[in-house]
mmCIF file of the N, C-alpha and C atoms, coordinates in Angstrom:
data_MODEL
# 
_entry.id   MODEL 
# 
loop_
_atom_site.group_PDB 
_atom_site.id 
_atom_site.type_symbol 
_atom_site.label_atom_id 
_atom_site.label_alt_id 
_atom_site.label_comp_id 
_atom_site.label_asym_id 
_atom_site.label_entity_id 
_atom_site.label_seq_id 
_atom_site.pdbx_PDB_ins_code 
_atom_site.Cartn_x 
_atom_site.Cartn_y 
_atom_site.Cartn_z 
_atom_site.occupancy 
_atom_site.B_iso_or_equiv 
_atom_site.pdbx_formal_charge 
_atom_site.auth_seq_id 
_atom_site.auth_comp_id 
_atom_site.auth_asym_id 
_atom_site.auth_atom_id 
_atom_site.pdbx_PDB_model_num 
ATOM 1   N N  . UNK A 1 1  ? 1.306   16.442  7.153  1.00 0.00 ? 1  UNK A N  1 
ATOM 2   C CA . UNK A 1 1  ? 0.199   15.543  6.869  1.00 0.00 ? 1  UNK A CA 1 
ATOM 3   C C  . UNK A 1 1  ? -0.959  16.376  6.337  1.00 0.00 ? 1  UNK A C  1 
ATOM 4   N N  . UNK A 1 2  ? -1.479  16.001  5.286  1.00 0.00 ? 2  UNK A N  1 
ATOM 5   C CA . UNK A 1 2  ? -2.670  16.657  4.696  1.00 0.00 ? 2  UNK A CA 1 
ATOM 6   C C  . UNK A 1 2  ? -3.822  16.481  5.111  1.00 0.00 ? 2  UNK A C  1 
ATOM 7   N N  . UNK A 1 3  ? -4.951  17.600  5.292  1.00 0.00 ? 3  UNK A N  1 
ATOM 8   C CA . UNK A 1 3  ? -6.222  16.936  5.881  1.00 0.00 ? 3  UNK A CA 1 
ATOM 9   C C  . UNK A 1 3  ? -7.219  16.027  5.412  1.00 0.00 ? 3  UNK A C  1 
ATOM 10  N N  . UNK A 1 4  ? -6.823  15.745  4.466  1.00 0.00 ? 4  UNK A N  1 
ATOM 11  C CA . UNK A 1 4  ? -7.511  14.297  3.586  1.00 0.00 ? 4  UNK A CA 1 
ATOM 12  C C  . UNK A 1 4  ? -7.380  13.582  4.004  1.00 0.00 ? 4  UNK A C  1 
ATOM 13  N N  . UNK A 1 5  ? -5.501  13.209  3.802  1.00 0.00 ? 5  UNK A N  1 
ATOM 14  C CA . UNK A 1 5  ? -5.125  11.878  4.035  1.00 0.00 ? 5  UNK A CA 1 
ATOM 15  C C  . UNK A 1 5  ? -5.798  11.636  5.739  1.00 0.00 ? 5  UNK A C  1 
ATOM 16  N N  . UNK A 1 6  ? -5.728  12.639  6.765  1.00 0.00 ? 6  UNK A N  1 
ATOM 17  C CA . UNK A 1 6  ? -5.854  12.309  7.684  1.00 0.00 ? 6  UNK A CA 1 
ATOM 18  C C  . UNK A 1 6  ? -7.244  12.005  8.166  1.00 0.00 ? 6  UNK A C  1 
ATOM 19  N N  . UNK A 1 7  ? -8.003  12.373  7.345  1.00 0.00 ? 7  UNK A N  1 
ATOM 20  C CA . UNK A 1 7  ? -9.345  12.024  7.621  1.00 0.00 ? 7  UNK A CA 1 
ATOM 21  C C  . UNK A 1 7  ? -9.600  10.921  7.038  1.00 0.00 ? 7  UNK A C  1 
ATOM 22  N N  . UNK A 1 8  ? -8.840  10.342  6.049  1.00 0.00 ? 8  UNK A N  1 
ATOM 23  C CA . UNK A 1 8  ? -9.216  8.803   5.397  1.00 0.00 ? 8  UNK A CA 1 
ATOM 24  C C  . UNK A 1 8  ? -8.651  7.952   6.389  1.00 0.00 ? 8  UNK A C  1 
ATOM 25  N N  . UNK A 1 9  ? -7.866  8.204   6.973  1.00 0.00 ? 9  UNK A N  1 
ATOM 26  C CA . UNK A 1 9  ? -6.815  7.251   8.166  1.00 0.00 ? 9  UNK A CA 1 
ATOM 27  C C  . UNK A 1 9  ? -7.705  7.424   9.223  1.00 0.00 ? 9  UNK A C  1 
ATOM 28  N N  . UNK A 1 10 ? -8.190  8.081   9.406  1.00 0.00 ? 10 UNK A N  1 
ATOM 29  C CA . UNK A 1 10 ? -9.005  8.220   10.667 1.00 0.00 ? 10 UNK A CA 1 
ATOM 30  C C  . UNK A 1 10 ? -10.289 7.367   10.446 1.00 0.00 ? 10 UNK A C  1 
ATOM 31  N N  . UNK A 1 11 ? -10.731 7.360   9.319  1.00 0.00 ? 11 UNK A N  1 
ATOM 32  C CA . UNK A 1 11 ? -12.095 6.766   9.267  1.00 0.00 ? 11 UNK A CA 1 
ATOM 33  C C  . UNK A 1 11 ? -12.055 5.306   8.937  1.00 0.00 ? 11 UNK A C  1 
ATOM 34  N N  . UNK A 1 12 ? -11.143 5.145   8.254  1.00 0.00 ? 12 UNK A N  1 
ATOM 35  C CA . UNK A 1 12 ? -10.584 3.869   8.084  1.00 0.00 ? 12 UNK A CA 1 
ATOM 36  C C  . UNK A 1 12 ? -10.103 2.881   9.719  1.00 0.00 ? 12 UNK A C  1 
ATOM 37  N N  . UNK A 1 13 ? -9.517  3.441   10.532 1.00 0.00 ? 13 UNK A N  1 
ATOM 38  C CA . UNK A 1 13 ? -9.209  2.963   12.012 1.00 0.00 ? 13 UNK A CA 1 
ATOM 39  C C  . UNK A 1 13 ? -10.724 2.784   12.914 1.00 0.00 ? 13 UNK A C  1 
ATOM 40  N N  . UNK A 1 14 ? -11.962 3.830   12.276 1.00 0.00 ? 14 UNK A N  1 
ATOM 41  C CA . UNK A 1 14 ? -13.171 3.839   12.850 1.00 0.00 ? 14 UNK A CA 1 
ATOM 42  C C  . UNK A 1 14 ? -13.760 2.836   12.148 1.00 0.00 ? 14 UNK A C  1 
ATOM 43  N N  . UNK A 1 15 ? -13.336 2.522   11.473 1.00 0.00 ? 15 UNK A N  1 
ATOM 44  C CA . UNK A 1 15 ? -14.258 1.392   10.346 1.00 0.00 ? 15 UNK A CA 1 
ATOM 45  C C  . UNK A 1 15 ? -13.740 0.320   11.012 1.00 0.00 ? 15 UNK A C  1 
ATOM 46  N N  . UNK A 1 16 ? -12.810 -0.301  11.669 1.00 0.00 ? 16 UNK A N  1 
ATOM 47  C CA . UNK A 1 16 ? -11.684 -0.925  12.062 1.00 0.00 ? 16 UNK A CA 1 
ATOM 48  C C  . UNK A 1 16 ? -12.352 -1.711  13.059 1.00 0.00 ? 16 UNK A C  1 
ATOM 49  N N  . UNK A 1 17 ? -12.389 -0.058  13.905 1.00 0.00 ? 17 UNK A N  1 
ATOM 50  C CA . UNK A 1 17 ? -13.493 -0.425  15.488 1.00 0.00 ? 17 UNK A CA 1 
ATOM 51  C C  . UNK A 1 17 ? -14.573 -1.343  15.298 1.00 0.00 ? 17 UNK A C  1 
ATOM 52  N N  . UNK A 1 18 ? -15.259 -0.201  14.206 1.00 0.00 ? 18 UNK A N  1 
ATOM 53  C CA . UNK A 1 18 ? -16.897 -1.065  13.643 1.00 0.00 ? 18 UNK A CA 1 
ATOM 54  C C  . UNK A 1 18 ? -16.544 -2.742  13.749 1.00 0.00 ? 18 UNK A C  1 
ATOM 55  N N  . UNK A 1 19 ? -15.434 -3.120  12.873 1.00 0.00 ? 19 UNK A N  1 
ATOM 56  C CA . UNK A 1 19 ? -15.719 -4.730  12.208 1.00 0.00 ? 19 UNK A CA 1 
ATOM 57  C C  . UNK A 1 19 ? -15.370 -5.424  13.448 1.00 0.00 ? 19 UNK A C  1 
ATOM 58  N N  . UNK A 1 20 ? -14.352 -5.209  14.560 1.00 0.00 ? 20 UNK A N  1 
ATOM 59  C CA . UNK A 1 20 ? -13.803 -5.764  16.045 1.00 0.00 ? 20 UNK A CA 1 
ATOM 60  C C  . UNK A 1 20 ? -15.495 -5.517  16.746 1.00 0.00 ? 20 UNK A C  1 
ATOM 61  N N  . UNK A 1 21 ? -16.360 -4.627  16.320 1.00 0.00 ? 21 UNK A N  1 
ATOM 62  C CA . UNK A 1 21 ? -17.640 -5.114  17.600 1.00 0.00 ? 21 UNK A CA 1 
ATOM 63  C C  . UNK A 1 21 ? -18.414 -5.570  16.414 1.00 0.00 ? 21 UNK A C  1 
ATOM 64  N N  . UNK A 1 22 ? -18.770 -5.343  15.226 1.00 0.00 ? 22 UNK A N  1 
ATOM 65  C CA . UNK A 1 22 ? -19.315 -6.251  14.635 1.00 0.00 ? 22 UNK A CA 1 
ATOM 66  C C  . UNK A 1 22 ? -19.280 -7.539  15.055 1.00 0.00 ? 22 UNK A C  1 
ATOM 67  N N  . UNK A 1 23 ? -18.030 -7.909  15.338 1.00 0.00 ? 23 UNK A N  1 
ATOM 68  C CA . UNK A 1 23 ? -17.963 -9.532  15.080 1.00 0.00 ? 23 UNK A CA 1 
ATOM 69  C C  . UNK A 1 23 ? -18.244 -10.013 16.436 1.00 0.00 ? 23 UNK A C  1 
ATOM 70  N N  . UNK A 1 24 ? -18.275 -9.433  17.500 1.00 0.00 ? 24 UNK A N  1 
ATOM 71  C CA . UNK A 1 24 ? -18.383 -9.611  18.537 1.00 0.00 ? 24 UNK A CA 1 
ATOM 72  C C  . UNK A 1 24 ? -20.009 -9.576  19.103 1.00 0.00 ? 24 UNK A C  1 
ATOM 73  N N  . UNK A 1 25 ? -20.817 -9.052  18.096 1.00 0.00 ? 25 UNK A N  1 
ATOM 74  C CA . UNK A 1 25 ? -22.085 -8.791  18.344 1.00 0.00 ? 25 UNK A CA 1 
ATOM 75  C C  . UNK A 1 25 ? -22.358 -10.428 17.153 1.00 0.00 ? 25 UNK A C  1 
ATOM 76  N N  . UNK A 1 26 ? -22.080 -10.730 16.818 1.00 0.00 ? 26 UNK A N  1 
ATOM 77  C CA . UNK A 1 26 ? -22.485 -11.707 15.783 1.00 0.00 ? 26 UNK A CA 1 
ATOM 78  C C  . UNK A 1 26 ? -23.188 -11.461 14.528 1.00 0.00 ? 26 UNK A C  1 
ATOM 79  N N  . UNK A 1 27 ? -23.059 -10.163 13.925 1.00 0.00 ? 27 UNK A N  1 
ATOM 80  C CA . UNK A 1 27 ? -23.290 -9.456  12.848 1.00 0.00 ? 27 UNK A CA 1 
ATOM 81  C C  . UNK A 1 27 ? -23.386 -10.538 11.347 1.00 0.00 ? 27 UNK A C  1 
ATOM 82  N N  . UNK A 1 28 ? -24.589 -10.475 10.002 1.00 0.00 ? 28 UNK A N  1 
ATOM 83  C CA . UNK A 1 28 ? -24.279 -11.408 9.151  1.00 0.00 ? 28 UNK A CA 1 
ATOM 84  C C  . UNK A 1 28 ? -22.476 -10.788 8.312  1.00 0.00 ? 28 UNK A C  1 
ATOM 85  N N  . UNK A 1 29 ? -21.656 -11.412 8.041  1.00 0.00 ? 29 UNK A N  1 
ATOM 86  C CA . UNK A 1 29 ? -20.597 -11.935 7.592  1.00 0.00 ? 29 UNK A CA 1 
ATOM 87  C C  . UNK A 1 29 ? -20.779 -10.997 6.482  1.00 0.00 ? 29 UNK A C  1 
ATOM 88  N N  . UNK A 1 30 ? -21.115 -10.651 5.484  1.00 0.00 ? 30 UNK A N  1 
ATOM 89  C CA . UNK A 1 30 ? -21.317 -9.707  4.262  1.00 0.00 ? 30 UNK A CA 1 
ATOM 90  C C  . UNK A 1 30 ? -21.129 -8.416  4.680  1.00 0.00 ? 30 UNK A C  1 
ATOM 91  N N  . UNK A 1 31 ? -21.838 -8.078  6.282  1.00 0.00 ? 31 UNK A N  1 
ATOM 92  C CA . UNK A 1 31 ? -21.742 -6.691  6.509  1.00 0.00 ? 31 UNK A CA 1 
ATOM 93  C C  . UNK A 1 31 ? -20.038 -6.368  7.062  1.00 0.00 ? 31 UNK A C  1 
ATOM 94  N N  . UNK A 1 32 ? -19.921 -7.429  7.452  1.00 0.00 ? 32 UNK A N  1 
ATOM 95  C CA . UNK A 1 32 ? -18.457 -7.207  8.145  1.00 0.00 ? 32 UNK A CA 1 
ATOM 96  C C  . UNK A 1 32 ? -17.248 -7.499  7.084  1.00 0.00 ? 32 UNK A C  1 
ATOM 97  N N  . UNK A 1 33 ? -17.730 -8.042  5.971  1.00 0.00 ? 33 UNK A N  1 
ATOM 98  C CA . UNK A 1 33 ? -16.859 -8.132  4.691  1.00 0.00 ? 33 UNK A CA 1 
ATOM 99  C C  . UNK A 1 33 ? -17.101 -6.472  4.359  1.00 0.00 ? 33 UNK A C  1 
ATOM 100 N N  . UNK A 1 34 ? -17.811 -6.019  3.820  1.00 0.00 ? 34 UNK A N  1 
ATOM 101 C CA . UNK A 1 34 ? -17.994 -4.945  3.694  1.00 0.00 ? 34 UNK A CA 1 
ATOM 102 C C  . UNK A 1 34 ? -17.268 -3.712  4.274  1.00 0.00 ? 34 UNK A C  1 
ATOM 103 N N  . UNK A 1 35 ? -17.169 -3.888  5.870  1.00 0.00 ? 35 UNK A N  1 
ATOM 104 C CA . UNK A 1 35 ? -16.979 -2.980  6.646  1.00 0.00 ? 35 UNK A CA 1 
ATOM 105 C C  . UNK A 1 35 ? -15.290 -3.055  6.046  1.00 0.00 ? 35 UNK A C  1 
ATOM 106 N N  . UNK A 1 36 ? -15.268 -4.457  6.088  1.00 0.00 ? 36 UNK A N  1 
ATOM 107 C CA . UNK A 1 36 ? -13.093 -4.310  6.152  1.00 0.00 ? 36 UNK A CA 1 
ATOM 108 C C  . UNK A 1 36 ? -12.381 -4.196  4.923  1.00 0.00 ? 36 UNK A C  1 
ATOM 109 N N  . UNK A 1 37 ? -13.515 -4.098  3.810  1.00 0.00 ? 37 UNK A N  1 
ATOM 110 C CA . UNK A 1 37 ? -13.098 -3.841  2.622  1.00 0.00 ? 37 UNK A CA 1 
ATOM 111 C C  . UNK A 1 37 ? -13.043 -2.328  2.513  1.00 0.00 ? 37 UNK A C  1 
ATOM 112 N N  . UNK A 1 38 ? -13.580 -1.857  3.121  1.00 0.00 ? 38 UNK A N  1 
ATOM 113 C CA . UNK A 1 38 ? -14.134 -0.303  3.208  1.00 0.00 ? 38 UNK A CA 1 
ATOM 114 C C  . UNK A 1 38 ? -13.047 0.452   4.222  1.00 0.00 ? 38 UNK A C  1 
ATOM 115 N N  . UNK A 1 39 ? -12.513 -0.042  5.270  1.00 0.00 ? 39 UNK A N  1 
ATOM 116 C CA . UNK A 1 39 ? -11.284 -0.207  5.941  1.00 0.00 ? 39 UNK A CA 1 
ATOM 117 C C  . UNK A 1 39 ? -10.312 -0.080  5.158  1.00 0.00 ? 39 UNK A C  1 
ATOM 118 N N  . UNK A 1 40 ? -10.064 -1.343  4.609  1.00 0.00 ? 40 UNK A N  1 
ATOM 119 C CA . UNK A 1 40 ? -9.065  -1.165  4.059  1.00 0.00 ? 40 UNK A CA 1 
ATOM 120 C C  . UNK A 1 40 ? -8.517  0.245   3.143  1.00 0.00 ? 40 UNK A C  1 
ATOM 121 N N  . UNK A 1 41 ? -9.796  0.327   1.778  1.00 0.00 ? 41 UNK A N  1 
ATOM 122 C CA . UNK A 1 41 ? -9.628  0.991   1.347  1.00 0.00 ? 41 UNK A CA 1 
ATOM 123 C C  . UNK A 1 41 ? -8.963  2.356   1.671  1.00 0.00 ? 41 UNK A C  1 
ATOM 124 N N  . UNK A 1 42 ? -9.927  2.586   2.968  1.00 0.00 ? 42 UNK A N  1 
ATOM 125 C CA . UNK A 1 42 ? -9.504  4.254   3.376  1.00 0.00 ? 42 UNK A CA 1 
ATOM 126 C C  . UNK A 1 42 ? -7.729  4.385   4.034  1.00 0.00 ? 42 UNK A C  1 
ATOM 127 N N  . UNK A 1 43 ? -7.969  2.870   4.543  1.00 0.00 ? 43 UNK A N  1 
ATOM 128 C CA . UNK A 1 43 ? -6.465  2.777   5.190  1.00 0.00 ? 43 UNK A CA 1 
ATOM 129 C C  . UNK A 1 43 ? -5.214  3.195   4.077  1.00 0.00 ? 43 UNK A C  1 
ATOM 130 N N  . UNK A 1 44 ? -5.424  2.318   2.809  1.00 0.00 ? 44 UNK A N  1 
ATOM 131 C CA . UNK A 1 44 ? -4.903  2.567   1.762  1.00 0.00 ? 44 UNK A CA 1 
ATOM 132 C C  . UNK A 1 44 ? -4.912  3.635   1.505  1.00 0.00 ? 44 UNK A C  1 
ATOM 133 N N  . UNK A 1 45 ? -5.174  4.626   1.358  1.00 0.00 ? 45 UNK A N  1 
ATOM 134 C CA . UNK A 1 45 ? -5.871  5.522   0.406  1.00 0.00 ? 45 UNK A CA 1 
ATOM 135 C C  . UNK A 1 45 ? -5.068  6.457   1.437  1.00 0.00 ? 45 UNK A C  1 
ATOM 136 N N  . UNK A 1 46 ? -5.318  6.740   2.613  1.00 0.00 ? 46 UNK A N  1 
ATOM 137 C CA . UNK A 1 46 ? -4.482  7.848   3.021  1.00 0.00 ? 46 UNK A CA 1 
ATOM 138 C C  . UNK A 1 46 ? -2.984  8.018   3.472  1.00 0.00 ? 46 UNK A C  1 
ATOM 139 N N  . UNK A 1 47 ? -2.527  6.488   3.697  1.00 0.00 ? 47 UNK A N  1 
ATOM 140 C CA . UNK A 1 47 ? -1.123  6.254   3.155  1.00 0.00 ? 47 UNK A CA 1 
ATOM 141 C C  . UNK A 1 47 ? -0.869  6.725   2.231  1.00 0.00 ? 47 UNK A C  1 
ATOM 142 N N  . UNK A 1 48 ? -1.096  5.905   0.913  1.00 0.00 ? 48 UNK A N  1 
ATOM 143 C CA . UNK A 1 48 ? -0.756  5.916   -0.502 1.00 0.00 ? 48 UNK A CA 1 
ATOM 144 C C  . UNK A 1 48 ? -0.833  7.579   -0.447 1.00 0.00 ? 48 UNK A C  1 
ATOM 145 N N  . UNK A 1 49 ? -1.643  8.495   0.149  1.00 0.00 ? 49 UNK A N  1 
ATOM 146 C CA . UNK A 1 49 ? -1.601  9.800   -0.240 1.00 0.00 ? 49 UNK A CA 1 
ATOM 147 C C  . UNK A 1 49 ? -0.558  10.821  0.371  1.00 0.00 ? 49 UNK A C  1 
ATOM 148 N N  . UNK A 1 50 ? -0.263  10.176  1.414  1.00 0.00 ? 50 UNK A N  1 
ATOM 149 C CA . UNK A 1 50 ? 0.857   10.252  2.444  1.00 0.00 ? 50 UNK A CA 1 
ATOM 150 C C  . UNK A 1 50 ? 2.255   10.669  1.913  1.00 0.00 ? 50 UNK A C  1 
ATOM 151 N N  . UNK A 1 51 ? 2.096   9.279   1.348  1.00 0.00 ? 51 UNK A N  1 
ATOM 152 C CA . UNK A 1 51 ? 3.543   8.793   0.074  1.00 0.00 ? 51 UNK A CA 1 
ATOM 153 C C  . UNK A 1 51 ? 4.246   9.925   -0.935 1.00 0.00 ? 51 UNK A C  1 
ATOM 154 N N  . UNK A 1 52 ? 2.506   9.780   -1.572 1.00 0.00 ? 52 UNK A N  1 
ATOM 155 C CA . UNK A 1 52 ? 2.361   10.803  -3.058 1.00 0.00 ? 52 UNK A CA 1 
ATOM 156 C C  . UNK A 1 52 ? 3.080   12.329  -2.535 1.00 0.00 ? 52 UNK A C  1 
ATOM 157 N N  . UNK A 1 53 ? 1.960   12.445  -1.780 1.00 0.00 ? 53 UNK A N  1 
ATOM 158 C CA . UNK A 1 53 ? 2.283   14.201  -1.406 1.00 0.00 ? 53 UNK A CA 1 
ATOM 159 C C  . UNK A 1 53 ? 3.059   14.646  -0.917 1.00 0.00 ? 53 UNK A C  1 
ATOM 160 N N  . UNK A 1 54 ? 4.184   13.560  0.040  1.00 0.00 ? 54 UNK A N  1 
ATOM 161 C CA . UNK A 1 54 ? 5.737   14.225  0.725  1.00 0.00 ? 54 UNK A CA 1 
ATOM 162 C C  . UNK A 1 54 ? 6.784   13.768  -0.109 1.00 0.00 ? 54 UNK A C  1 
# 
């Protein structure tokens, strides 16, 4: 595992956390769109790099 990918997977699962107490705090809806788009991405991103590089 590369230390990229693993730091995008990691931050992406922390972003994760964020949007589960976001929503629980009653946060406006844009920020928590935000958060899981931003999630996602990293989630993506260090798979997909996962993939690439083995």
């Amino acid at each position: 595992m590369t230390g990229l990918s693993t730091i995008l997977i990691v931050v992406g699962l922390f972003l994760a956390g964020g949007i589960y107490s976001f929503v629980k705090q009653e946060m406006p809806k844009s920020l928590i769109v935000l958060l899981s788009i931003g999630a996602a991405m990293c989630l993506v991103a260090g798979v997909m790099r996962l993939e690439v590089w083995n």
